[in-house]
FITOR-904464 format. One record per residue (C-alpha): residue number from 1; residue in three letters; x, y, z. Coordinates in Angstrom, 3 decimals. Example, Ala and Ser with C-alpha at 12.3 -4.5 7.8 and 13.67 -1.06 7.14 Angstrom:
! residues 2
{1, "ala", {12.300, -4.500, 7.800}}
{2, "ser", {13.670, -1.060, 7.140}}
//
This chain:
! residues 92
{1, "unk", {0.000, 0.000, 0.000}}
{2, "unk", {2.975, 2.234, 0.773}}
{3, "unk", {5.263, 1.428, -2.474}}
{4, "unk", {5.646, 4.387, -4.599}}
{5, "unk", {5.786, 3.866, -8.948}}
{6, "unk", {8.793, 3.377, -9.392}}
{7, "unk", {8.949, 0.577, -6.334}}
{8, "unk", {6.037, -0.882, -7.594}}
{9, "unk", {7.901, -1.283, -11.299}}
{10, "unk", {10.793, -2.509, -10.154}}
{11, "unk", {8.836, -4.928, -8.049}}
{12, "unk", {6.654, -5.940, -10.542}}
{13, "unk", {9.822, -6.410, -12.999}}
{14, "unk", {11.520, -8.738, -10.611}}
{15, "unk", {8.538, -11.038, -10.208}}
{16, "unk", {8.289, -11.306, -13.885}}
{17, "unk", {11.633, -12.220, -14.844}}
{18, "unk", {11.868, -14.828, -11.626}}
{19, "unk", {8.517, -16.109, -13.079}}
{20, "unk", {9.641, -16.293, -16.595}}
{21, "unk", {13.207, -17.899, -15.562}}
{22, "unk", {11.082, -20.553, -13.611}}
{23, "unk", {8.743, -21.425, -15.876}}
{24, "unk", {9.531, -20.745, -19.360}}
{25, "unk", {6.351, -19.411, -19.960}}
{26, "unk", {5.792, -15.160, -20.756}}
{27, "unk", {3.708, -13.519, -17.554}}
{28, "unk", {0.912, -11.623, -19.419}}
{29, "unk", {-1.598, -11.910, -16.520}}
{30, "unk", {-1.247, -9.966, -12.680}}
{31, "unk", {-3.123, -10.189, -9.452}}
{32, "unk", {-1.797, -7.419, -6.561}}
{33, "unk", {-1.684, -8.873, -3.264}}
{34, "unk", {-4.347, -8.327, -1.205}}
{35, "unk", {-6.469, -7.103, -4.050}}
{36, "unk", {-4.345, -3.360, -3.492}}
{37, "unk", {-4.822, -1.611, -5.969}}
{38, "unk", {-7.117, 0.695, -5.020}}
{39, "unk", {-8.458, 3.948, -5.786}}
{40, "unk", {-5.337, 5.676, -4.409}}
{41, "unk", {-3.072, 3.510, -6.926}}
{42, "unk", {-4.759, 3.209, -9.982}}
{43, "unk", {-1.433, 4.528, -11.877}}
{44, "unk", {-0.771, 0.813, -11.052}}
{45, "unk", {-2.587, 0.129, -14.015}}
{46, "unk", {-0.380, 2.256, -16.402}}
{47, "unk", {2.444, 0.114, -15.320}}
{48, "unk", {1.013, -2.831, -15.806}}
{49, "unk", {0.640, -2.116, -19.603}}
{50, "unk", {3.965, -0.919, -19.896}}
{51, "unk", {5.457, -4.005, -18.933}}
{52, "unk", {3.323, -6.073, -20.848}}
{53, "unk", {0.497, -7.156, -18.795}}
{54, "unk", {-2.556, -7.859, -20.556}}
{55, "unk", {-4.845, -9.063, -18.031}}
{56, "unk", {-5.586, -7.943, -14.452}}
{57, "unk", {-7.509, -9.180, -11.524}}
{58, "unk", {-6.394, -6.844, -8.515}}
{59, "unk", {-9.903, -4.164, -8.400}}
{60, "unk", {-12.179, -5.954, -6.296}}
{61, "unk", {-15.598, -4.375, -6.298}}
{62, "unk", {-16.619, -4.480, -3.164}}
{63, "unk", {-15.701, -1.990, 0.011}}
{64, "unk", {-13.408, -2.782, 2.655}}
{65, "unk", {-10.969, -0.964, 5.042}}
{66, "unk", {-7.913, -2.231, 3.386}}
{67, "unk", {-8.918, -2.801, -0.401}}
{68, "unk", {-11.929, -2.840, -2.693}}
{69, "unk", {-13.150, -0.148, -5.404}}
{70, "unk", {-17.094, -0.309, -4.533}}
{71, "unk", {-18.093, 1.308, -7.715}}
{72, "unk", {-15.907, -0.815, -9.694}}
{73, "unk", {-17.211, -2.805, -12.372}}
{74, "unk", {-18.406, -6.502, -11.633}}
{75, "unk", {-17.454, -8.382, -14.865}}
{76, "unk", {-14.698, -8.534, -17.062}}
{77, "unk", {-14.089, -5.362, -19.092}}
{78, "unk", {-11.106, -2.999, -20.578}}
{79, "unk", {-9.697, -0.386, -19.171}}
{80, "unk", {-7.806, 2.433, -20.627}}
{81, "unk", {-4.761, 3.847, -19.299}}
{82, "unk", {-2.657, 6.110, -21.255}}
{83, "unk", {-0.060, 3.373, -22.234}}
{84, "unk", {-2.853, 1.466, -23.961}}
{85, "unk", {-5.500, -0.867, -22.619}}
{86, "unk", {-6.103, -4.182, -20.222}}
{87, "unk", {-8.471, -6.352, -19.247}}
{88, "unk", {-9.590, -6.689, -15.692}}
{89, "unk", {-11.272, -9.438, -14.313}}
{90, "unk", {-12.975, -8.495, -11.141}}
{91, "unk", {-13.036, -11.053, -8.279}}
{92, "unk", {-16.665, -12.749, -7.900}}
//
């Protein structure tokens, strides 16, 4: 909740290559712990497309102290960020 953009890159960019060297396989989809990305860190999203992530499933719609975006959208849809778009798949 704390990590500012250029943390959360550099996070994000470690996890991917550790995933990829594992597994052979190219990360295209994300989930942020604890569902946080919230409406304080929706740049999150901007960075996700930049490296290459095509699908997300970190907004949950639903309110809670720690994470949720209540008036997030329930089912799968695109969103647009300036770097281009991604799918998010809302936990049920």
């Amino acid at each position: 909740y704390d990590m500012t953009p250029d943390e959360f890159r550099e996070d994000l960019r470690n996890s991917i290559a550790a995933i990829e060297d594992a597994s052979g396989v190219a990360v295209t989809c994300y989930r942020a712990p604890s569902f946080s990305i919230t409406s304080r860190s929706l740049w999150a999203l901007e960075i996700l497309v930049e490296e290459g992530i095509q699908v997300d499933s970190s907004i949950f719609p639903t309110y809670h102290d720690r994470y949720g975006i209540p008036s997030a959208q329930r089912r799968p849809h695109q969103l647009t960020t300036p770097s281009g778009t991604l799918w998010e798949f809302p936990p049920s």
